[in-house]
C-alpha positions in Angstrom: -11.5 14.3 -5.1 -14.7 12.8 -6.0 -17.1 10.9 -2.9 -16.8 7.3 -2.6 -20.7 6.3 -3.0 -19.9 3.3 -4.3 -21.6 1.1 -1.7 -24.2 3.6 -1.0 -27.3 2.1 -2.4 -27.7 -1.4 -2.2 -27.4 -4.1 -4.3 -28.9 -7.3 -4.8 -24.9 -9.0 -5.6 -22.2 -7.7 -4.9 -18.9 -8.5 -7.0 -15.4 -9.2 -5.6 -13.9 -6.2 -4.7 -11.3 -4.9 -7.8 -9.6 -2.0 -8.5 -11.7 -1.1 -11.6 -12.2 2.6 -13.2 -15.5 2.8 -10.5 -12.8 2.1 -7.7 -10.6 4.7 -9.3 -12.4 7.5 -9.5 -13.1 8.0 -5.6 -10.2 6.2 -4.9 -8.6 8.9 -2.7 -11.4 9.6 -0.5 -12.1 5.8 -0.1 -8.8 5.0 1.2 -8.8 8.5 3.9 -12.0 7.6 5.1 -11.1 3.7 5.5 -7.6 3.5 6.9 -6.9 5.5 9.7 -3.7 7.5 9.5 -3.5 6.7 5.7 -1.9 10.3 5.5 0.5 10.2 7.7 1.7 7.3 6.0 1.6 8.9 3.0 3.8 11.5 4.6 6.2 9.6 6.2 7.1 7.2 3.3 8.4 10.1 1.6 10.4 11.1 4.5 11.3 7.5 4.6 12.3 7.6 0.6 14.1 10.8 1.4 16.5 9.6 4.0 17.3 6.4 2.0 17.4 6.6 -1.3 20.6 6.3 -2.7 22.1 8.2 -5.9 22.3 6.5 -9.2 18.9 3.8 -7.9 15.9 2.5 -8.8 12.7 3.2 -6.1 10.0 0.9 -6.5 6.1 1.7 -5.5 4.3 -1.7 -5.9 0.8 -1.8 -6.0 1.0 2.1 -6.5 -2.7 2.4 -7.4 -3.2 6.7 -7.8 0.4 7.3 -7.1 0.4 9.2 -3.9 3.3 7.0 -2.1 5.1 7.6 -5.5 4.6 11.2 -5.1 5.1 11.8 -1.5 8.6 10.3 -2.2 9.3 12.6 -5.4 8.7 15.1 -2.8 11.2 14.2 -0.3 14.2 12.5 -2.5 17.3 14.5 -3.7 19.8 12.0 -4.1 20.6 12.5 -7.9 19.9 10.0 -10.4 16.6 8.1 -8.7 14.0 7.2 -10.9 10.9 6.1 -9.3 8.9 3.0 -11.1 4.8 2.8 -10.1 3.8 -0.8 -11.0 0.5 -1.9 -10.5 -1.6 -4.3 -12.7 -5.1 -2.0 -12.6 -5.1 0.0 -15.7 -8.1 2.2 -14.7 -5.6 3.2 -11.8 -2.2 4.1 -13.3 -4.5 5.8 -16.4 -5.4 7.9 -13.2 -2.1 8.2 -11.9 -0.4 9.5 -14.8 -2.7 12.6 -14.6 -1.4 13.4 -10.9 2.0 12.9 -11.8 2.1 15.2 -15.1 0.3 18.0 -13.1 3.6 18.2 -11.2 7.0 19.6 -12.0 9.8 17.4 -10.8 13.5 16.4 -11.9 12.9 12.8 -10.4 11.2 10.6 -13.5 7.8 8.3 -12.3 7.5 5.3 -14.9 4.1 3.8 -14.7 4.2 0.2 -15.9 1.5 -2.3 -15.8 2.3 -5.7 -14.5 1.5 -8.3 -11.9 4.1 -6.9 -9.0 4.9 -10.7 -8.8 6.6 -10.9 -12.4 8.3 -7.7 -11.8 12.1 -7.9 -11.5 13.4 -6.0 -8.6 17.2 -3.9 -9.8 19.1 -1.4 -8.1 17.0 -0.8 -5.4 17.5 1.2 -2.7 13.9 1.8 -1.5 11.1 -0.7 -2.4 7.1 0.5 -0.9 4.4 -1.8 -0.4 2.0 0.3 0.8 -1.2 -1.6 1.8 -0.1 -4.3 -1.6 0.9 -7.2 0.2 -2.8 -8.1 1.6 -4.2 -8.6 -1.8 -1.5 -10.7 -3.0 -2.4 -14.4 -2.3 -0.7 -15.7 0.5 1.4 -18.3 -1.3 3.1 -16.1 -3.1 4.4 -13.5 -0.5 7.1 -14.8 0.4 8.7 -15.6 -3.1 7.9 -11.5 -3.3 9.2 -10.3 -0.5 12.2 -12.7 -1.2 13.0 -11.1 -4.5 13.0 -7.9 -3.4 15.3 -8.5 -0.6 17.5 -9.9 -3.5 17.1 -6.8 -5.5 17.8 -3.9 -2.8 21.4 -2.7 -2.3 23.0 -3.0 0.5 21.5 -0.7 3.2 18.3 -0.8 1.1 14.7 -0.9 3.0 11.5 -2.2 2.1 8.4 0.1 3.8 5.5 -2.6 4.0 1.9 -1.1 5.1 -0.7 -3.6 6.2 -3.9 -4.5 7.5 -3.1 -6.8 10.3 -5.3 -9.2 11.8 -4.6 -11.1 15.6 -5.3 -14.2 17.5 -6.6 -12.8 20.3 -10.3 -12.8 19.5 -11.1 -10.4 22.2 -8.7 -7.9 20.6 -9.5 -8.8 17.0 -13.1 -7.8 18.1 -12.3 -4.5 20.1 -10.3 -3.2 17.4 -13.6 -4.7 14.6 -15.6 -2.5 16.6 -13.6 0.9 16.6 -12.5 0.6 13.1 -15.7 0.4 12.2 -16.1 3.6 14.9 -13.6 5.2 12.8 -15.3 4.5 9.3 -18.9 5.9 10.9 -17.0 9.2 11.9 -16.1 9.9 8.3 -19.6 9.5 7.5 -19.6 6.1 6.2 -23.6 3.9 6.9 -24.0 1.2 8.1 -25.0 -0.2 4.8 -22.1 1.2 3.0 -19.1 -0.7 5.7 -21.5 -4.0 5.3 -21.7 -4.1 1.6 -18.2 -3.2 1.3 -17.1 -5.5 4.0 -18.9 -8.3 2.2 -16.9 -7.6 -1.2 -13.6 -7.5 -0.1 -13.9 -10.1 2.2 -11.6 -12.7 -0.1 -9.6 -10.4 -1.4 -7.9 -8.8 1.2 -6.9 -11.1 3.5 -4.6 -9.9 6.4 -1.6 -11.5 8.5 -0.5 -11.0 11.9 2.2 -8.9 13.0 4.0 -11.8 13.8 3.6 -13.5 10.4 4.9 -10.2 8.9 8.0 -10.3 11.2 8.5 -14.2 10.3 8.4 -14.1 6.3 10.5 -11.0 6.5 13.4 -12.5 8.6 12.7 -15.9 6.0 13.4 -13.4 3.0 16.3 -12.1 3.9 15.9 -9.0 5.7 18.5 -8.3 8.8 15.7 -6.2 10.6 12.4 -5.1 10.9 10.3 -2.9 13.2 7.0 -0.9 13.4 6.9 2.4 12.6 3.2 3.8 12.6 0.2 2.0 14.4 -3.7 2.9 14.3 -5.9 0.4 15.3 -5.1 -2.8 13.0 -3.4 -0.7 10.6 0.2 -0.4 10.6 3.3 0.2 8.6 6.9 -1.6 8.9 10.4 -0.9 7.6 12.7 -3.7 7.2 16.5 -3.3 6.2 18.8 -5.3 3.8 
């Protein structure tokens, strides 16, 4: 796993924020060191995968960037006949991914396929993952997403949606500003390196609410949702068909 030094020296521009081969190669230790409980996600969305998958169905891992939700789940599934598709529309990232996933021995196939997760048609589904995906997909379209996955989950399908979340409240927006950016400093991130990165990805992730999560769910289609994992304004949901 190589360092994310990415934003370490500064720079007199600084690009959008895209998931390029740069991005790629320290993608793993970027993501640890800026979401807190990013593993235990990991971890549970395979458990998650594990309890619902359903023989003879397709498991979806949109947005899959290096694959490790995709793996996690390979981990944990042993209803016979899944096959697991990893769609994302990086290239530099699934060329990546295809080296973790061949380093592994495992009856359950991963297909890599590069596409726009928004022209993707959603089949046989018994467990679809957007794990930290839906924040980078312009607003205007998430629902029309989310909608056709509902449509394409079986019956007793979920959908595990990891987000950023943002809130109303300025006073708590702020407080948790602050000790996110506590948490980034403890993994030995500068102050220059959180501001320049800050700075790029400003446009392109762009959070909801909690309650706007719960709202364009229950408009999708989905009977339920709830939260499973919380750290500061991270958090991951599971809604049900």
């Amino acid at each position: 796993m190589q360092k994310d030094d990415l934003y370490a020296s500064p720079r007199d521009q600084l690009a959008p924020f895209q998931f390029d081969e740069q991005v790629a190669r320290v993608f793993p230790d970027m993501i640890k060191r800026s979401v807190p409980g990013y593993s235990h996600i990991i971890l549970n969305i395979g458990v998650l995968a594990g309890a619902y998958a359903q023989p003879n169905s397709n498991v979806y891992d949109l947005g899959s960037s290096l694959g490790a939700a995709s793996i996690a789940m390979r981990h944990r599934i042993s209803a016979p006949g899944v096959e697991i598709l990893a769609i994302d529309s990086s290239a530099d990232m699934l060329r990546r991914s295809r080296d973790f996933l061949d380093a592994e021995e495992s009856d359950i196939p991963v297909h890599n396929i590069c596409a726009d997760i928004r022209q993707v048609d959603i089949k046989q589904a018994s467990v679809v993952v957007l794990n930290f995906t839906l924040q980078f997909i312009p607003p205007a379209d998430r629902l029309a997403l989310l909608t056709r996955i509902h449509q394409g989950l079986l019956p007793g399908g979920i959908l595990i949606l990891s987000e950023k979340l943002r809130f109303d409240n300025p006073a708590q927006q702020e407080w948790l500003d602050q000790h996110h950016l506590l948490f980034k400093r403890a993994q030995g991130y500068s102050d220059l390196e959180i501001a320049q990165k800050r700075a790029a990805i400003e446009n392109v992730l762009i959070p909801d609410t909690e309650d706007n999560h719960y709202e364009r769910l229950s408009d999708a289609g989905f009977s339920a949702a709830h939260c499973w994992f919380r750290s500061f304004n991270f958090a991951s949901f599971v809604a049900h068909k």
